[in-house]
MARNUMI-816887 format. One line per 10 residues: their letters; for each residue x, y, z of C-alpha. Coordinates in pm, whole numbers. Example, Ala and Ser with C-alpha at 12.3 -4.5 7.8 and 13.67 -1.06 7.14 Angstrom:
BEGIN
AS) 1230 -450 780  1367 -106 714
% end
This chain:
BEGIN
XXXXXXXXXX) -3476 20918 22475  -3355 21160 22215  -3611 21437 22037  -3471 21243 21731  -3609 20899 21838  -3955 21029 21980  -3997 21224 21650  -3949 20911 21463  -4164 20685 21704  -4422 20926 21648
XXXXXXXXXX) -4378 20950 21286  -4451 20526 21239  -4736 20573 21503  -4891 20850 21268  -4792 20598 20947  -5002 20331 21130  -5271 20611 21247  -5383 20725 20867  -5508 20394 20823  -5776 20430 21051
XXXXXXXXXX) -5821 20814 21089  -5973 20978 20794  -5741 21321 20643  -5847 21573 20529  -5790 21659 20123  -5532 21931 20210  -5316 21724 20425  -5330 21424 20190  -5202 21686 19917  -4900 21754 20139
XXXXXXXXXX) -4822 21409 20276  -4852 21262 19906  -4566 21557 19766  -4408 21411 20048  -4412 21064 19984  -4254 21163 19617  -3961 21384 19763  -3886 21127 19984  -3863 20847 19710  -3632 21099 19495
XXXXXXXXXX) -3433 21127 19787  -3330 20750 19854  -3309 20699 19518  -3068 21032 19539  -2879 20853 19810  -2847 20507 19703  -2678 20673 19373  -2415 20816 19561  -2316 20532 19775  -1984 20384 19783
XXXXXXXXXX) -2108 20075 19919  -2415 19919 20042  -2291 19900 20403  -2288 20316 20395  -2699 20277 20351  -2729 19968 20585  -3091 20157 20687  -3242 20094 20373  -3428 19747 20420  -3566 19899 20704
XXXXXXXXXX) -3635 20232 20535  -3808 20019 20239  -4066 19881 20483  -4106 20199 20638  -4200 20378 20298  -4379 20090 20175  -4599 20095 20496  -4656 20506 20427  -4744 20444 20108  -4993 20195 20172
XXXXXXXXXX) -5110 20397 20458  -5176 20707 20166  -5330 20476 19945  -5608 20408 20218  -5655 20719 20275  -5717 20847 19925  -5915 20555 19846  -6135 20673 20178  -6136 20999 20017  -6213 20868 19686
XXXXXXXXXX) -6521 20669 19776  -6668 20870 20056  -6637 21240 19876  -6571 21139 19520  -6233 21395 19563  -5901 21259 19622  -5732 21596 19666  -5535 21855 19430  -5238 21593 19384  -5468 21310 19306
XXXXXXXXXX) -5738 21508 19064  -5363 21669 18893  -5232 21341 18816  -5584 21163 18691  -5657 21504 18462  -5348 21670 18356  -5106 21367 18373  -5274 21130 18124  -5445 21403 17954  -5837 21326 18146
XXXXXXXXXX) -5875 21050 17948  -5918 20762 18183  -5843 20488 17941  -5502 20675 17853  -5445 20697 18271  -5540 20327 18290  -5291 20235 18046  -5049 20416 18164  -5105 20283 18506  -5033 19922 18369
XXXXXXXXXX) -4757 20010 18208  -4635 20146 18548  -4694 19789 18692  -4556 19576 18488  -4262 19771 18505  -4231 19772 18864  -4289 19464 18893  -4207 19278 18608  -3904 19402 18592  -3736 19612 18873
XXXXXXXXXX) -3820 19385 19174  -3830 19066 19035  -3474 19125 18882  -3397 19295 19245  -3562 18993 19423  -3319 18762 19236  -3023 18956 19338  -3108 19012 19656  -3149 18623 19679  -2879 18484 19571
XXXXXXXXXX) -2603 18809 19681  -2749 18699 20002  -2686 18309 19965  -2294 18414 19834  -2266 18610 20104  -2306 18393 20356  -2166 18121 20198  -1806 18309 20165  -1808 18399 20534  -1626 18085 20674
XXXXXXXXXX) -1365 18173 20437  -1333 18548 20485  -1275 18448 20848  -1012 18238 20776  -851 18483 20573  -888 18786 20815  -732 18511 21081  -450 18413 20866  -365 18737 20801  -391 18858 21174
XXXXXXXXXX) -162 18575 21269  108 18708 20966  163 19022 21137  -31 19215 20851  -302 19331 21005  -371 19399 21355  -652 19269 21615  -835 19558 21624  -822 19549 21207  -940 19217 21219
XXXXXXXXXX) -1261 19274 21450  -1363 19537 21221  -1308 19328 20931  -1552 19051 21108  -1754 19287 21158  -1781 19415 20861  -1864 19049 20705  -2101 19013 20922  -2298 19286 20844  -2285 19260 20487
XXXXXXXXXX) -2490 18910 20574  -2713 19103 20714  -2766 19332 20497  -2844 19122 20194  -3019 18912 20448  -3227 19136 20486  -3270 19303 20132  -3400 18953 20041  -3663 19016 20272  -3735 19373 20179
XXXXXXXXXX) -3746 19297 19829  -4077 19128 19874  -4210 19425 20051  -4190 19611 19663  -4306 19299 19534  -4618 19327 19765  -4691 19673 19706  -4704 19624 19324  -4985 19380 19364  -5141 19603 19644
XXXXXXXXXX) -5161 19898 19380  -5332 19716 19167  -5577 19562 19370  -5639 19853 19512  -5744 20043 19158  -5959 19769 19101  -6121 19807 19468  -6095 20208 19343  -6341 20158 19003  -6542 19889 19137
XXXXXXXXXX) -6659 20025 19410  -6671 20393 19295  -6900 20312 19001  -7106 20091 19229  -7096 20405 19534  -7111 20653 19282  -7468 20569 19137  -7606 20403 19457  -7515 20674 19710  -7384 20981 19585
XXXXXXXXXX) -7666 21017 19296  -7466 20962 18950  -7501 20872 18688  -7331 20573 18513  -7117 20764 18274  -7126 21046 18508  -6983 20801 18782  -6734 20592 18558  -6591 20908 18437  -6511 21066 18824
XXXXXXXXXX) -6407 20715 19010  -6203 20603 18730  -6011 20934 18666  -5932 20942 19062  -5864 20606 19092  -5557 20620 18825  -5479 20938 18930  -5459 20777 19277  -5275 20465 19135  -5050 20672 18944
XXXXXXXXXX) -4961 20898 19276  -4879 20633 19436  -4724 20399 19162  -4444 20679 19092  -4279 20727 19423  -4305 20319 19455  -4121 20254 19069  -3836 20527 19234  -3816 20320 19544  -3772 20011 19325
XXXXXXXXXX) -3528 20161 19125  -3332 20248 19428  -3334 19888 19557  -3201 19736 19220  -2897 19998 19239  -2853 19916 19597  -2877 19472 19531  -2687 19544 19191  -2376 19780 19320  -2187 19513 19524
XXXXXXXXXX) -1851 19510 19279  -1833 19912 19301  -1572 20102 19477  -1751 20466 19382  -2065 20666 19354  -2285 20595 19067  -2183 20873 18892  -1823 20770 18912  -1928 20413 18808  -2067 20577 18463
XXXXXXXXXX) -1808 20798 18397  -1512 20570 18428  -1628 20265 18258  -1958 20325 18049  -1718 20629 17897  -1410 20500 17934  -1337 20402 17539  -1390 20755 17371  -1317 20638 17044  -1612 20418 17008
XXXXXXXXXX) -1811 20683 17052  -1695 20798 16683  -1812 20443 16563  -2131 20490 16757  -2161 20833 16580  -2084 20737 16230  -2389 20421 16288  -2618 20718 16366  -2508 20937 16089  -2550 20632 15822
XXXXXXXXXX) -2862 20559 15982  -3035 20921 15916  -2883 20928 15553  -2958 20569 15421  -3310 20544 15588  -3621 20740 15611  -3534 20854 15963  -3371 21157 15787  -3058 21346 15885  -3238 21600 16101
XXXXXXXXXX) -3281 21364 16379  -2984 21190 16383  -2694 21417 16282  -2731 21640 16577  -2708 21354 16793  -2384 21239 16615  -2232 21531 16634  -2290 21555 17018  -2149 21227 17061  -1817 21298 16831
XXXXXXXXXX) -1771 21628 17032  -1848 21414 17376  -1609 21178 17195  -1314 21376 17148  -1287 21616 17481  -1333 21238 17642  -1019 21141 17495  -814 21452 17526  -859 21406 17872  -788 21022 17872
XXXXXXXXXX) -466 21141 17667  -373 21422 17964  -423 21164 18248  -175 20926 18071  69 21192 18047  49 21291 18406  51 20877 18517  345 20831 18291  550 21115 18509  335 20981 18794
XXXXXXXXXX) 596 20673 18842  915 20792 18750  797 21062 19034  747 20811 19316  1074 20647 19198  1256 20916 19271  1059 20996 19613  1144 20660 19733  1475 20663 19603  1529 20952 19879
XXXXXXXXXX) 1317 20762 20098  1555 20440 20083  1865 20455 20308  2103 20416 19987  2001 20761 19831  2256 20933 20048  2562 20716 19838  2414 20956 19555  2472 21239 19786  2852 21160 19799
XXXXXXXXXX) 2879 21190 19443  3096 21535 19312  3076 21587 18922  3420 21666 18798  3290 21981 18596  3002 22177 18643  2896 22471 18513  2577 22679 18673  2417 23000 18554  2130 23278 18705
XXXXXXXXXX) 1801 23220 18542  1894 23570 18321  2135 23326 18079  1906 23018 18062  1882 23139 17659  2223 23036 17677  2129 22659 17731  1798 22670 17597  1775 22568 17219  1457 22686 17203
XXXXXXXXXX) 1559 22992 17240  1854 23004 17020  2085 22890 17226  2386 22674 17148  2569 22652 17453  2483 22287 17472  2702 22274 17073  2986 22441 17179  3087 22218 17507  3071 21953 17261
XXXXXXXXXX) 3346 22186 17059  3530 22247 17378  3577 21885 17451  3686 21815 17089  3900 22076 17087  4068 21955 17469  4096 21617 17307  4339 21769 17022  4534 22021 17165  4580 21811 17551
XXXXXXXXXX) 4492 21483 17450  4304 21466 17727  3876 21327 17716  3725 21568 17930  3456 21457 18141  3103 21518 18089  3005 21880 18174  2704 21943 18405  2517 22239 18312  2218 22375 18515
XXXXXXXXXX) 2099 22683 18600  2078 22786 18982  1822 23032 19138  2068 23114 19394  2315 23311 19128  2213 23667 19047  2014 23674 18712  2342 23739 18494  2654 23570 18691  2766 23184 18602
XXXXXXXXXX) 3020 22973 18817  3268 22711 18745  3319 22402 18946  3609 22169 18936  3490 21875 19117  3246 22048 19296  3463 22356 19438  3410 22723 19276  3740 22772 19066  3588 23040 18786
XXXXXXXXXX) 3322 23296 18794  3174 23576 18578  2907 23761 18488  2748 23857 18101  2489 24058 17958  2331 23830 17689  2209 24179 17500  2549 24342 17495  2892 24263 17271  3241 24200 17483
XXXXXXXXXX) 3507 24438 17318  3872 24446 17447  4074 24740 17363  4407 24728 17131  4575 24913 17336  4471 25256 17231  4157 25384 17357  3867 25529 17127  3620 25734 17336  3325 25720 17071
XXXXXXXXXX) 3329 25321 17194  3109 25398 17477  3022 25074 17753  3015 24925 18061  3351 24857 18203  3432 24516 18310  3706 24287 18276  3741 23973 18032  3658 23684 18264  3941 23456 18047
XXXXXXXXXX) 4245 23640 18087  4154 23919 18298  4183 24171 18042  3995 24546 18076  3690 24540 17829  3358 24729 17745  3006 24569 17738  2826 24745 17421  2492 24747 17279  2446 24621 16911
XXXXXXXXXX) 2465 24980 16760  2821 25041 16881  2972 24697 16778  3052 24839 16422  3223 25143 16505  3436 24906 16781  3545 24709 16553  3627 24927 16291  3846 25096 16549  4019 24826 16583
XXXXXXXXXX) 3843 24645 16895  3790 24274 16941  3434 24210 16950  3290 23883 17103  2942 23773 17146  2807 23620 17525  2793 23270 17415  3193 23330 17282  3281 23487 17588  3181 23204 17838
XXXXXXXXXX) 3298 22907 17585  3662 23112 17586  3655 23125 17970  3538 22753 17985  3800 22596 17764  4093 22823 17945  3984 22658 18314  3970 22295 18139  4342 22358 18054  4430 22521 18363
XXXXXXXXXX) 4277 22252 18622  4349 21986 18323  4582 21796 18563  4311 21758 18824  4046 21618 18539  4266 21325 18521  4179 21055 18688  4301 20680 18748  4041 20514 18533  4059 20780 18276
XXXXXXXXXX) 4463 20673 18274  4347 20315 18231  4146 20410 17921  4412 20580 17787  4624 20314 17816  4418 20038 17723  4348 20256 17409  4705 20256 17337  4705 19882 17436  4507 19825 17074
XXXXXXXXXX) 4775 20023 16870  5112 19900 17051  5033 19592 17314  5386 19493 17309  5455 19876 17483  5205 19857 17743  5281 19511 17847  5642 19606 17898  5548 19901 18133  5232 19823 18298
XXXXXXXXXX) 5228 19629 18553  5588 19517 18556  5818 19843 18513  5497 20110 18651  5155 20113 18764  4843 20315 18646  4856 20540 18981  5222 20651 18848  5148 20689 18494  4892 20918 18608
XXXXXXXXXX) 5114 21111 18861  5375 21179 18556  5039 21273 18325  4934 21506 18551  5280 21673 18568  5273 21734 18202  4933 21861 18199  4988 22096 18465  5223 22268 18237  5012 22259 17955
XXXXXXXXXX) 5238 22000 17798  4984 21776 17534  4968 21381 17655  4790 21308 17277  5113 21187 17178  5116 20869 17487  5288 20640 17271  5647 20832 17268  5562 20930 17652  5492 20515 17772
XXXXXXXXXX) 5852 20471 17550  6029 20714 17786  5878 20551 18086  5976 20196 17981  6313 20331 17938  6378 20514 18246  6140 20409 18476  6360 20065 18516  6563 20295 18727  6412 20582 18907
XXXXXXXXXX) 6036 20572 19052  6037 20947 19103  5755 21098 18925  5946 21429 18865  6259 21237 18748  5988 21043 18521  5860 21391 18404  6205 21519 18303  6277 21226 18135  5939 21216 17918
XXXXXXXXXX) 5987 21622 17815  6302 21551 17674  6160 21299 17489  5862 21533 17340  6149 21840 17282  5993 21871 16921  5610 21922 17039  5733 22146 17321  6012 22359 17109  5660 22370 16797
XXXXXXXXXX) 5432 22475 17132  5637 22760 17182  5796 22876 16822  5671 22931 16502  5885 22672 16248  6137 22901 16110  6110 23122 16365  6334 23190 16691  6251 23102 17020  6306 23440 17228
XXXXXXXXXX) 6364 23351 17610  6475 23470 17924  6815 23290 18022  6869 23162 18388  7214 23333 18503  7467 23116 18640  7432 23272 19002  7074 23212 18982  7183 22898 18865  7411 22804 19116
XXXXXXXXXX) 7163 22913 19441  6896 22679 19281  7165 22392 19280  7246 22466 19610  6952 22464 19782  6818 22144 19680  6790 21874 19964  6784 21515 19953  6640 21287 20101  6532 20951 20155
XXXXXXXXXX) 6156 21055 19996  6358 21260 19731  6446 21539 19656  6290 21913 19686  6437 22249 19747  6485 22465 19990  6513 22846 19955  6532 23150 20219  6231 23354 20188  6445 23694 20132
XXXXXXXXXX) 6660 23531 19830  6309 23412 19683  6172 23769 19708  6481 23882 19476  6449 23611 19213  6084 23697 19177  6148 24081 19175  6409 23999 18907  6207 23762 18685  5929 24019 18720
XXXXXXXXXX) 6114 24269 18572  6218 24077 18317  5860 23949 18246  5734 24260 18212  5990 24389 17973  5923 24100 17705  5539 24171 17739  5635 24513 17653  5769 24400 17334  5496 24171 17232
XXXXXXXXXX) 5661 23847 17317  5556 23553 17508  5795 23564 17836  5969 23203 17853  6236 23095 18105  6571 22899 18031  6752 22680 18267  6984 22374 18228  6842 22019 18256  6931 21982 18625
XXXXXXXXXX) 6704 22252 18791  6435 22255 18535  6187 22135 18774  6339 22290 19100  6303 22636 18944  5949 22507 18807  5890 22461 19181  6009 22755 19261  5819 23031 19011  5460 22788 18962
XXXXXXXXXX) 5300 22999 19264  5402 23382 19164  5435 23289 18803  5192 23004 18776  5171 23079 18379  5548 23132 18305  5676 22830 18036  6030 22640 18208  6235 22500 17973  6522 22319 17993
XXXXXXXXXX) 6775 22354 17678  6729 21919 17609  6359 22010 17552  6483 22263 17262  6563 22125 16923  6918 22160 16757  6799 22324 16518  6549 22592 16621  6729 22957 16653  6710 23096 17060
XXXXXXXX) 6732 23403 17145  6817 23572 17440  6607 23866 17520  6752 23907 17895  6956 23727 18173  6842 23668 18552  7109 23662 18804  7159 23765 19146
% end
């Protein structure tokens, strides 16, 4: 056996032992502090359970104590009647206690009784009783239950033996707490039998043996004897208490403590009802406010950090859901479709330009995409998609990027405390910055501080604020990567807008004459050279015209600029105004029409490298000399190799205008600022 076991065998045999042996004052002192700290310790215990299986020991523990207390109360009453001195404890509880009054003690002692047993074990007894007969009348259908769920697949056999098990000893345990509740029951009649046995026979051993007198000797045997009684009647209500929280807990999935705090306190606000009844009760009685404002007060402060918390737990269960939605969202083998999906703009900053976004902090970043796509809508008439903006730790502080469905077209960086100015052309050194170039246009600039942006602009600078600077850059790469923004079903709502203004146009071209994927391709064409599609009603009458005989989206194209000659001649000159251009030469002219091949797919041209490398070095030339002179270079060719020469120039001059002289009105002045041949 264990040193554990013999020390308890030997602890019952020593239980047993007192009854017979007689102790000595001192030890009875220390056995009887004892007895106390070991009722405040179940008690302790039986608080803190989660559930009565946890302190499956305490029937047998109840005997145990019960059976230590007795054992005490023979030995004080030994001590009591032989030496008329029950010990320091005893003397402490029958003087100081209830005063040395024994009639006070008596009282007191009876009070203790009927409380004990009156009350706490009879009410414990009747729980005990009948958790006990529900207990084992539910078994035959937890069984079946466990069973039916073993044989579902939920649980597993060795789940299910615990689970009987389990069952099994929860009969047993209330079993046998109906059977320990009468050893309380006994005890409370054994304490007071015993102080009966105590005064009796002390007054009668008092005067006959030790000499006393009869006050003398009522005075001494009764003071012990409640002091005895009360010793011993303490430790026993504590036990008592513990077994009605043990019989009474069987509903509880936490501590005691737990148990109190989430459901005695779980309405806060009636404890502002509860204080305002105490409050009225001190004013409009004769209790007075003294007494029962304080305790108001306490409960309205209890009342209100109560709910704040309440109110903070809500919060965090509100997020609590949407949370685990989202984590089983990537749990679930469909979250990787979301994966797959590319937003067709995005635009992501460093943490340093968050102000930007943030309109807590002034910014209005969030306003002016809402301008861009406005202004897109006008000027293309195009409906940019929604732009995703979010910031990304993996950007230096200060740089943004630009995404065209989700590739990196556009980048940049900006100092949110500094001004952007760009030069006129002639340099002032007292504008002193940080060189950089305009992320737009690729322009040389200066990054100033706020006390230079005066003097820049008075000489003459253009001065632009951060948020200015990356709007600008934004809107340019919408209308450069325009043509890849449109999409099919952004076609189809563009036509089926149309569809509510002129039905009879759209029915005559879609499906019969072209289909969305086409009206797109010839869309895109436009938009790639920055050619507005707002006006779709004259561009769906070109395609119902023409597109009854060619399918060839750059035919198409042709075709639908000719139509629009008014809104590209106004794109390019001022009214009243001439159009200055650059004038394809009729050898350049002639190679273009030479080298175009056809074939079966259509047609496309064909140049030698070398004889490329000229035009370009030509053209460039000529470029250069219009910028020179302040005018926007634009190229002239006949109808025929519009687009070839388009084809030819969109990769070294990818911003160059191509017109053809049918996309020119009659009436507009042009004027030819240089010639282009070979």
């Amino acid at each position: 056996m264990k040193l554990k076991d013999i020390s308890v065998l030997v602890m019952v045999i020593c239980v047993v032992m007192m009854m017979v042996i007689p102790l000595p004052t001192l030890l009875l002192d220390f056995l009887l502090i004892v007895n106390i700290s070991l009722a405040l310790t179940i008690l302790m215990v039986s608080m803190n359970t989660k559930e009565p299986l946890d302190f499956s020991i305490f029937p047998t523990l109840l005997l145990l104590t019960t059976l230590f207390r007795l054992s005490l109360n023979v030995s004080t009453t030994r001590s009591i009647l032989q030496d008329a001195d029950g010990g320091r404890v005893v003397r402490a509880f029958g003087e100081f206690v209830v005063g040395g009054s024994p009639v006070i003690g008596f009282v007191i002692f009876i009070i203790l009784v009927i409380i004990n047993f009156v009350v706490i074990t009879k009410g414990s007894e009747r729980v005990a009783e009948v958790a006990a007969r529900f207990t084992l009348d539910a078994m035959p259908g937890k069984q079946m239950s466990i069973d039916a769920d073993m044989n579902a697949g939920m649980i597993t056999e060795h789940e299910a033996r615990d689970r009987r098990k389990k069952i099994e000893r929860e009969a047993d345990f209330y079993g046998a707490m109906d059977g320990a509740s009468k050893f309380v029951k006994g005890d409370a009649i054994a304490g007071i039998i015993i102080l009966l046995i105590n005064v009796l026979g002390g007054f009668i051993i008092g005067m006959a043996i030790h000499g006393m007198g009869f006050a003398e000797a009522a005075t001494t045997f009764t003071l012990l004897s409640v002091g005895d009684g009360l010793v011993s009647s303490i430790p026993a209500l504590v036990i008592s208490t513990a077994t009605g929280i043990m019989v009474t807990r069987a509903g509880s999935d936490g501590n005691l403590g737990d148990d109190l705090s989430k459901q005695l306190l779980a309405y806060p606000k009636l404890l502002f009802v509860v204080a305002g009844t105490i409050a009225l009760l001190g004013i409009f009685t004769p209790i007075g406010p003294y007494s029962t404002i304080p305790v108001a007060g306490i409960l309205i402060f209890g009342g209100m950090r109560l709910q704040r918390q309440i109110d903070q737990r809500e919060e965090l269960a509100a997020q609590a859901p949407e949370e685990d939605a989202e984590i089983e969202q990537v749990k679930s083998p469909e979250s990787v479709l979301g994966l797959l999906h590319v937003d067709p703009i995005e635009f992501e900053f460093g943490y340093g330009l968050i102000p930007l976004a943030d309109t807590n902090q002034g910014g209005d970043l969030l306003d002016r995409v809402i301008m861009i796509r406005r202004q897109c809508a006008l000027e293309l008439g195009l409906v940019v998609p929604v732009i995703r903006i979010r910031d990304n730790i993996q950007l230096r502080p200060n740089q943004y990027m630009i995404k065209i469905k989700g590739n990196m077209v556009a980048g940049g960086e900006i100092l949110l405390d500094h001004y952007l100015a760009m030069s006129p052309g002639i340099e002032d050194d007292s504008v002193i910055g940080i060189d950089t170039i305009e992320p737009s246009f690729g322009l040389p600039a200066l990054w100033i501080s706020e006390d230079v942006r005066e003097r820049a602009e008075l000489a003459g600078y253009t001065v632009v604020d951060p948020p200015s600077v990356v709007a600008t850059h934004l809107s340019e790469i919408i209308k450069k990567y325009a043509h890849e923004l449109l999409s099919r079903q952004d076609t189809k709502s563009l036509i089926d807008n149309l569809k509510e203004q002129a039905p009879a146009l759209v029915e005559e071209v879609v499906p019969s004459i072209m289909s969305v994927g086409d009206i797109q391709k010839v869309l895109q064409k436009l938009l790639k050279e920055k050619i507005s599609i707002r006006n779709l009603h004259a561009i769906m009458e070109a395609l119902a015209d023409y597109g009854q005989y060619t399918k060839d989206p750059d035919l198409l194209t042709e075709y639908v600029r000719q139509s629009l000659s008014r809104q590209i001649t106004l794109q390019y000159a001022e009214p009243g105004q001439a159009l200055r251009v650059i004038t394809a030469g009729p050898s350049l002219e002639k190679t273009i029409s030479e080298c175009v091949q056809q074939t079966e797919q259509g047609s496309y041209l064909a140049m030698d490298p070398d004889l490329s490398q000229r035009i370009y070095q030509i053209l460039s030339e000529q470029v250069q000399r219009l910028m020179n002179m302040g005018h926007q270079p634009i190229l002239l060719t006949s109808p025929a190799i519009r687009m070839y020469t388009r084809q030819l120039l969109e990769r070294m001059f990818p911003d160059l205008p191509v017109l053809s002289y049918n996309e020119i009105e009659a009436d507009v002045e042009v004027q030819s600022l240089g010639v282009v041949n070979l």
